[in-house]
C-alpha positions as a printed NumPy array, in Angstrom:
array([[  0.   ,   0.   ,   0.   ],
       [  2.761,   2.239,   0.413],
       [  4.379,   2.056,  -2.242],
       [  1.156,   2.778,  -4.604],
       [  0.814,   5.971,  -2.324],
       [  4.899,   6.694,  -2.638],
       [  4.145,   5.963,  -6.516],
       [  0.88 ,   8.989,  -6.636],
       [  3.428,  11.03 ,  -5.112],
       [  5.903,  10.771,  -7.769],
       [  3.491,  10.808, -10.479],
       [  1.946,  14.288,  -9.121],
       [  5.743,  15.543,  -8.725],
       [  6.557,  14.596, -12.208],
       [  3.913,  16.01 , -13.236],
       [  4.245,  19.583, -11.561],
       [  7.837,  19.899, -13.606],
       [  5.817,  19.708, -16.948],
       [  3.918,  22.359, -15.77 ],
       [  5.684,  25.381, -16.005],
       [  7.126,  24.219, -19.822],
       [  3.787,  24.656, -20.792],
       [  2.544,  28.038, -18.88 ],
       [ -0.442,  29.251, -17.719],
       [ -2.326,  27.346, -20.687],
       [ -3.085,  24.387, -17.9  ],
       [ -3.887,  27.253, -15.28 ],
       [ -6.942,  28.163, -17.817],
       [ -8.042,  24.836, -18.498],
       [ -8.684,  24.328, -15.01 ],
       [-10.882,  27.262, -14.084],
       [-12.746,  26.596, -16.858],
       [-13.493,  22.918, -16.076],
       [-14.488,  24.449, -12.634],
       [-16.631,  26.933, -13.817],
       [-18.558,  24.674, -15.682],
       [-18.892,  22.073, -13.102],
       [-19.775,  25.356, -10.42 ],
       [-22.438,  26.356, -13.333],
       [-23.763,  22.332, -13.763],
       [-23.988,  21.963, -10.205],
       [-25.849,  25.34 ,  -9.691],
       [-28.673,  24.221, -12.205],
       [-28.931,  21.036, -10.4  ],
       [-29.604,  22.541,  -7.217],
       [-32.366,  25.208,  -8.941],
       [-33.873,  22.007, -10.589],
       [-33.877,  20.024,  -6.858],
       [-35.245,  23.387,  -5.646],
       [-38.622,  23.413,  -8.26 ],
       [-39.005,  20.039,  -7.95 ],
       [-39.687,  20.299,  -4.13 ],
       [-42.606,  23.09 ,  -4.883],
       [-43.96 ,  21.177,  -6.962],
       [-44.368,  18.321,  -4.765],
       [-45.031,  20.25 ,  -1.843],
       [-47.805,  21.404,  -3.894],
       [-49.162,  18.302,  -4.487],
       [-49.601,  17.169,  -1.086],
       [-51.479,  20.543,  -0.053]])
């Protein structure tokens, strides 16, 4: 078991030495995926929201 997490660890540091070859590029691709998982998850929570009135409504 240690040595999978010792190998994560060394994947993750390799990987943070590729990252400043190719810039800020990576940087934007992040906070975009974010965004539109903030955005999905936003919707989903508005959707979980109308559905409740709605059933609420029903019961009355």
């Amino acid at each position: 078991m240690t040595e999978l997490i010792l190998g994560i660890g060394k994947l993750f540091t390799w990987s943070y030495k590729i990252f400043p070859i190719i810039g800020h590029f990576v940087d934007w691709i992040y906070v975009g995926i974010l965004c539109l998982f903030l955005l999905y998850w936003c919707k989903r929570i508005v959707d979980f929201g109308q559905k409740d009135k709605e059933y609420d409504r029903d019961r009355l």
